[in-house]
C-alpha positions as CSV (number, residue, x, y, z in Angstrom):
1,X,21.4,26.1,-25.1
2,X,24.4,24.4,-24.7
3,X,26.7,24.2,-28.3
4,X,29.7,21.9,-28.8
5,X,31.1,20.2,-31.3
6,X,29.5,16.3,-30.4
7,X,25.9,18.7,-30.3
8,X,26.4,20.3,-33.3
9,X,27.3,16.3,-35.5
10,X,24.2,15.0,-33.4
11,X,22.2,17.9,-34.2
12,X,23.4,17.3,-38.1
13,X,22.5,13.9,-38.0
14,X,19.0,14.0,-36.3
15,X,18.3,16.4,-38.8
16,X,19.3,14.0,-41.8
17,X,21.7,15.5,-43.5
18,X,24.0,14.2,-45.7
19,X,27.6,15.4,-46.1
20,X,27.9,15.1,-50.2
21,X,24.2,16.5,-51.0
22,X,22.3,19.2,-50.7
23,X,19.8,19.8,-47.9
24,X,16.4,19.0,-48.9
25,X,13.1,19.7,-46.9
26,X,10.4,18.1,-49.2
27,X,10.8,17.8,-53.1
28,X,11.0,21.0,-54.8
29,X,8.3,20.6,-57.3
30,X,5.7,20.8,-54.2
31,X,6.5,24.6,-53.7
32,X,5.8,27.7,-55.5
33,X,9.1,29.4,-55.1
34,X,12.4,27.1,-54.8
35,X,14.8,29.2,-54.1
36,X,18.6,28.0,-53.4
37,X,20.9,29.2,-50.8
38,X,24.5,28.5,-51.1
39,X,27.1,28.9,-48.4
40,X,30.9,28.1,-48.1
41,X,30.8,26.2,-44.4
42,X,30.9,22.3,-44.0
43,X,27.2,20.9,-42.2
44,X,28.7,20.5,-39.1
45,X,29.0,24.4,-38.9
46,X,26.3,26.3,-36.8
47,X,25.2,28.6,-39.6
48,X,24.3,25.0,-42.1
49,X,22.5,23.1,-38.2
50,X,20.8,27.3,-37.7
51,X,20.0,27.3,-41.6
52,X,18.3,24.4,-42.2
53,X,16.1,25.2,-38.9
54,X,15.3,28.2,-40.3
55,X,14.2,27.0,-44.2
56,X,12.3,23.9,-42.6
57,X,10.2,27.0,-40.7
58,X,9.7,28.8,-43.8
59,X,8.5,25.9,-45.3
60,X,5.8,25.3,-42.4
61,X,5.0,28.7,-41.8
62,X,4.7,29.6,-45.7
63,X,2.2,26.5,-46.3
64,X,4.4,24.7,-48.2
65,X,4.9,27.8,-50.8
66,X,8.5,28.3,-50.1
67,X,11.2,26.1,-50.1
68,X,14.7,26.9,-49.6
69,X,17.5,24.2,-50.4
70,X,20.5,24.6,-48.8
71,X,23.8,23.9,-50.9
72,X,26.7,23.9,-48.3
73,X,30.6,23.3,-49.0
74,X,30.8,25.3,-51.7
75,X,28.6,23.0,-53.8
76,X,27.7,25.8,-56.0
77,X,31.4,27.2,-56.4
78,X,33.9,29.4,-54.6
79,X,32.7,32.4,-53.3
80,X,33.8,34.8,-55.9
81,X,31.7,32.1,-58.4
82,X,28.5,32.2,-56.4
83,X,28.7,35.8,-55.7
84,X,28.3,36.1,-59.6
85,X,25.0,33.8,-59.4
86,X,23.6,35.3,-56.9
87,X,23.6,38.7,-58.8
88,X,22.4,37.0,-62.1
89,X,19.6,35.4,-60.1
90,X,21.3,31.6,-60.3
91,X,21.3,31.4,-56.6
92,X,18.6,33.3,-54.9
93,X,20.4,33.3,-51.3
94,X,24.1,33.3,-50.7
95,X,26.3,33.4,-47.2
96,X,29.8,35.8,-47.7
97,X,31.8,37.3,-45.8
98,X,31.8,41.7,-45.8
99,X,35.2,41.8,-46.7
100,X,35.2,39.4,-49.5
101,X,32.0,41.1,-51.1
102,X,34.1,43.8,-50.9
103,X,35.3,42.9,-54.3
104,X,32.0,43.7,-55.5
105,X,30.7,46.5,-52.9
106,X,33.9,47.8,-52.2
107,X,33.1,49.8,-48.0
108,X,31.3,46.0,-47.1
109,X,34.8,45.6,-45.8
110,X,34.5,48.2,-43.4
111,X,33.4,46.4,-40.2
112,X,37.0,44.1,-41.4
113,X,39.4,46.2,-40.4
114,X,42.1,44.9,-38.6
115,X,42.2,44.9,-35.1
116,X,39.1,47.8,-34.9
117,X,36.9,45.4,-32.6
118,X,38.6,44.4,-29.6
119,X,35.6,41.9,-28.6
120,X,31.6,41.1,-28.9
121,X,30.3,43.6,-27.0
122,X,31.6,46.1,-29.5
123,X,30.5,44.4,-32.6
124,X,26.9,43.6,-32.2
125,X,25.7,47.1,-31.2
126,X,27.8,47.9,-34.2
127,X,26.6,45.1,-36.9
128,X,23.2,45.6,-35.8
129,X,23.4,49.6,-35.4
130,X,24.8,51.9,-37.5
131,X,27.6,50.3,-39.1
132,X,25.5,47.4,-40.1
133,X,22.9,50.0,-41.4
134,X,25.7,51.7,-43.7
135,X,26.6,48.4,-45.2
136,X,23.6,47.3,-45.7
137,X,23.0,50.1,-47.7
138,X,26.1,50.1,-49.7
139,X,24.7,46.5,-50.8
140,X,22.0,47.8,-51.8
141,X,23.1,50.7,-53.9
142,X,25.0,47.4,-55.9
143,X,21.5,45.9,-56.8
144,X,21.8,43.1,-54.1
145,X,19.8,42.6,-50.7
146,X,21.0,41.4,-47.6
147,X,18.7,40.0,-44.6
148,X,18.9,42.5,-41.7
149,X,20.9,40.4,-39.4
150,X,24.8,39.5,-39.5
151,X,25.5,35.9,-39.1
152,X,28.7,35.1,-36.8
153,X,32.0,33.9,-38.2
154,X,34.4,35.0,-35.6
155,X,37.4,36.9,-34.6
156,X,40.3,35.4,-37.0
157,X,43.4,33.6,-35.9
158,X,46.9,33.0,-37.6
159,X,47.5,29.3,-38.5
160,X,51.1,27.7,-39.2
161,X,52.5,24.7,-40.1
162,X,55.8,26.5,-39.7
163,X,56.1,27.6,-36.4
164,X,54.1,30.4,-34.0
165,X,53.4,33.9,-34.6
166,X,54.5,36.0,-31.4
167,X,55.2,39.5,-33.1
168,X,54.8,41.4,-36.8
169,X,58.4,40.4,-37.2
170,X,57.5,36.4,-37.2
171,X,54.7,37.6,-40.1
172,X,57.4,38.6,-42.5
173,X,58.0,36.6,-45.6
174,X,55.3,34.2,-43.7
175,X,53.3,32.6,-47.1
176,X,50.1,33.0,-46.0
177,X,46.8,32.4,-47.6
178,X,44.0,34.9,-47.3
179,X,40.6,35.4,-48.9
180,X,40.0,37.0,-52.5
181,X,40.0,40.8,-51.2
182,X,42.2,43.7,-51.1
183,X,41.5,44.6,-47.6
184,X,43.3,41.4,-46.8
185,X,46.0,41.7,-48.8
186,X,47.0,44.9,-48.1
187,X,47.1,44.3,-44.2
188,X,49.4,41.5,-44.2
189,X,51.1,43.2,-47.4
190,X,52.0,45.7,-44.8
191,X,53.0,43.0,-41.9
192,X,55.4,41.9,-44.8
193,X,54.2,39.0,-45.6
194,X,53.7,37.0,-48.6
195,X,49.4,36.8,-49.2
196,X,48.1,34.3,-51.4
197,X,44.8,35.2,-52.6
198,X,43.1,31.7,-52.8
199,X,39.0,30.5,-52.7
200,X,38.4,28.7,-49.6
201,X,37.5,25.6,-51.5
202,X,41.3,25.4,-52.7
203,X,42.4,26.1,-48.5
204,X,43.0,22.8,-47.3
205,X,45.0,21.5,-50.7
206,X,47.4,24.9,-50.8
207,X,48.1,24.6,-47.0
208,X,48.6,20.1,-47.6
209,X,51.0,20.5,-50.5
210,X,53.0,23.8,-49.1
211,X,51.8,26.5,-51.6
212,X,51.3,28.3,-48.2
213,X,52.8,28.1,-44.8
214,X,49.4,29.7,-43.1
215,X,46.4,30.8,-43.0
216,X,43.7,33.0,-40.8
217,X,40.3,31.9,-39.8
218,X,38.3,31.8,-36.6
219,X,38.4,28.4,-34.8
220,X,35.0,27.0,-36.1
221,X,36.5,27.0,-39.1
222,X,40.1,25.1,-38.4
223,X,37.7,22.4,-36.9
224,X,35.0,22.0,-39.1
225,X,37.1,22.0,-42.3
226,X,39.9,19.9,-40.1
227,X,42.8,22.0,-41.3
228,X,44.3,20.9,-38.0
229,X,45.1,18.0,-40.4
230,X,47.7,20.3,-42.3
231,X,48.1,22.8,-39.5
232,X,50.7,23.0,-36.2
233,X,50.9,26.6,-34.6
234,X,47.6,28.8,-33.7
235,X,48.3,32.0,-32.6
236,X,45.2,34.0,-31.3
237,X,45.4,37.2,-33.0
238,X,42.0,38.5,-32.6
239,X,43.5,40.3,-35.6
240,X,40.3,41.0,-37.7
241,X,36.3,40.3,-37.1
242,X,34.3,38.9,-39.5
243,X,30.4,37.6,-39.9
244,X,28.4,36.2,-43.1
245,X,26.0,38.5,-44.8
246,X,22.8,36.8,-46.3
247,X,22.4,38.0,-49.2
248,X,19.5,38.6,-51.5
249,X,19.3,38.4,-55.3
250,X,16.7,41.2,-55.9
251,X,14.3,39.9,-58.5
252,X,13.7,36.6,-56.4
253,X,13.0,38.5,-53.5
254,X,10.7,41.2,-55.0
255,X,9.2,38.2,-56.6
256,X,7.8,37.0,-53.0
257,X,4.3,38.3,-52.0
258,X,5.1,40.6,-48.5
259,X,4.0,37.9,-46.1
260,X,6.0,35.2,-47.6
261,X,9.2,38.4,-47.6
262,X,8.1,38.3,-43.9
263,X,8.3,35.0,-42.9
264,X,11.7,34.9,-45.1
265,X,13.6,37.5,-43.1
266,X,12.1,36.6,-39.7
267,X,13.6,33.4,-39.3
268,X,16.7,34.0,-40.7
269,X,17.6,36.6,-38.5
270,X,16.1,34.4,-35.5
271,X,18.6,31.3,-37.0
272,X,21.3,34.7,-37.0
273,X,20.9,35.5,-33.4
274,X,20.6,31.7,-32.0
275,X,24.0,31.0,-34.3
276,X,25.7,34.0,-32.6
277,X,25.4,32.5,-29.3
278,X,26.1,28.7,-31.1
279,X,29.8,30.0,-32.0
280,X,30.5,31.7,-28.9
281,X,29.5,28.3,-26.9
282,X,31.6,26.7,-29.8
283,X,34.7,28.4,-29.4
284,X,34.3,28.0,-25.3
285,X,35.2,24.7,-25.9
286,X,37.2,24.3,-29.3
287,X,41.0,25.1,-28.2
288,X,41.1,21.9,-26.0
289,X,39.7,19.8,-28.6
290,X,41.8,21.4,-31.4
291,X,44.9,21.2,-28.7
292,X,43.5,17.5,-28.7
293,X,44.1,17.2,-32.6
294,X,48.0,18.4,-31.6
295,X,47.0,21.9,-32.6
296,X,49.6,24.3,-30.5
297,X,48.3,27.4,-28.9
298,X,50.1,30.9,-28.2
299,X,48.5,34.5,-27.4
300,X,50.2,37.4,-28.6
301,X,50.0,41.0,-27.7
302,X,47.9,42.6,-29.8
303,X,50.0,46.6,-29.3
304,X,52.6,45.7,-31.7
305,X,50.9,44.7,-34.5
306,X,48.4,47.7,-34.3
307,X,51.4,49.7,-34.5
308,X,52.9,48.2,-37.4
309,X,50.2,48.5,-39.1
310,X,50.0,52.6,-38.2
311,X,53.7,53.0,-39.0
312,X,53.4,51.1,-42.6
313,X,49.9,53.9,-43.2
314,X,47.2,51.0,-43.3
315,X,44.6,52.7,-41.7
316,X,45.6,56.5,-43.2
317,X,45.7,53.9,-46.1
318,X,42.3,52.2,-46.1
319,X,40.2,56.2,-44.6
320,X,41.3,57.2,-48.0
321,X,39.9,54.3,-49.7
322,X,36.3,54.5,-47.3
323,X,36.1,58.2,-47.0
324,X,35.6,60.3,-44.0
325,X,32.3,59.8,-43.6
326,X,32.0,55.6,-43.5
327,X,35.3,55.8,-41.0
328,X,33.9,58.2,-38.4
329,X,30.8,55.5,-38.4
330,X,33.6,52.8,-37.8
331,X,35.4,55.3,-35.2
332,X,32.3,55.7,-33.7
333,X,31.2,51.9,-33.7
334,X,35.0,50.9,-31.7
335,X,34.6,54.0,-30.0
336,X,38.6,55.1,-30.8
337,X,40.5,56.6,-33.0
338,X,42.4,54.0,-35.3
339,X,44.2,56.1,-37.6
């Protein structure tokens, strides 16, 4: 399948979703379990164009006894908000990121560490194998769930509206915002910069008004959420990975009979796989259109900021924090030593 940008709006707009409501799939009340599912990316993204493929199977498949509404943009709250509702049970289903449930489940940061992946065909044997297994069951040990299957963010980039970032010495005193978690923080803490912990919601007005210079996400998310509008300078770091868990509040799924958990689980990890391969087609083709929006690109050489990182004890920094045994599965995952 072939996955751009002007696919993904016509794919949003043959499905009939509006961008200030919810995504519906037939009135609630018909159902016997209404379950919500909550998620931090605009409708344009692949995970909202993959999700609501997936709920509007569940609802076939399920005979009309489950329906899932989707609640995308943050609708619900910022991440930090809906991770709360999701444990109480006021959202049954809920996207986040590893490192920023980290807050919560503190080794779901693991498979963020910066610069451990050097590209795909280390992550998904890892996400899917072992490592993915560990965190999985680190989640678990917290009273949460979490469907099987990773979702794709991407590998992370440095924004500017300052100027480019070409070595760890163009990061210092560089204002940047970066997720609620300590994991980011403390690597750009040790680049020398100046991290602002702010809720993606609040991104786009910090970086407008010049609370921050900068920021880091993957491409998808410069383009969907159009910070090219408030953003110059991309450099292409590759500096961390990151994906979207789905997680599960436990009481909502234990209240589904098995063959409805089933038909749950099986098609969102299908919609997981298929929106893997959505943002790798994505990014194929989102420099030039970002490039288009006046969006300049440069590609640094990842060596130096690896080593600045060593030399300031990040990583003899964050094994402490894991423990030897969840770092030799993320050794093993990269397949090198990072410390």
């Amino acid at each position: 399948m072939t996955f751009n940008r002007r696919s993904l709006l016509l794919g949003s707009a043959a499905a009939g979703i509006a961008t200030t409501f919810a995504i519906r799939t037939r009135p609630a009340h018909a159902a016997e379990f209404n379950y919500k599912f909550a998620n931090n990316q605009a409708l344009s993204h692949p995970m909202n164009v993959r999700a609501k493929e997936a709920v509007d199977k569940i609802l076939e498949q399920s005979s009309g006894r489950v329906a899932i509404q989707i609640f995308p943009s943050s609708q619900l709250g910022a991440d930090t908000d809906v991770l709360s509702q999701v444990r109480s049970g006021g959202v049954e289903f809920f996207s986040l990121s590893p490192i920023i449930l980290s807050t919560f489940v503190p080794n779901a940061s693991l498979s963020g560490i910066g610069f451990a992946f050097p590209d795909h065909s280390k992550v998904w044997p890892a996400m899917d194998g072992a490592l993915g297994a560990y965190v999985r069951a680190e989640i678990e040990k917290k009273g949460l769930l979490t469907m099987e299957k990773i979702w794709e963010n991407g590998f992370r980039q440095v924004s500017s509206s300052k100027g480019p970032i070409g070595s760890p010495a163009d990061l210092e005193n560089f204002k940047i915002r970066v997720p609620v978690s300590p994991l980011w923080t403390s690597m750009f803490s040790a680049f020398g910069s100046a991290p602002a912990s702010i809720n993606f919601a609040e991104v786009y007005t910090a970086l407008q008004t010049g609370v921050v210079d900068g920021q880091e996400n993957p491409l998808a998310i410069l383009s969907t959420h159009k910070l090219f509008e408030v953003q110059k300078f991309v450099s292409m770091t590759n500096h961390m990975w990151d994906g979207f868990w789905i997680l599960k509040n436990r009481r909502a799924w234990q209240a589904l009979p098995e063959d409805l958990q089933q038909i749950v689980e099986t098609n969102f990890n299908a919609a997981a796989m298929l929106q893997r391969q959505d943002v790798e087609s994505l990014n194929e083709t989102l420099r030039g259109e970002l490039e288009g929006h006046g969006m300049s690109f440069n590609t640094p050489d990842a060596e130096p900021f690896q080593e600045k990182l060593r030399s300031a004890g990040f990583y003899s920094e964050w094994k402490g924090k894991y423990g030897d045994e969840a770092w030799a599965i993320l050794e093993s995952a990269v397949g090198r030593s990072l410390s």
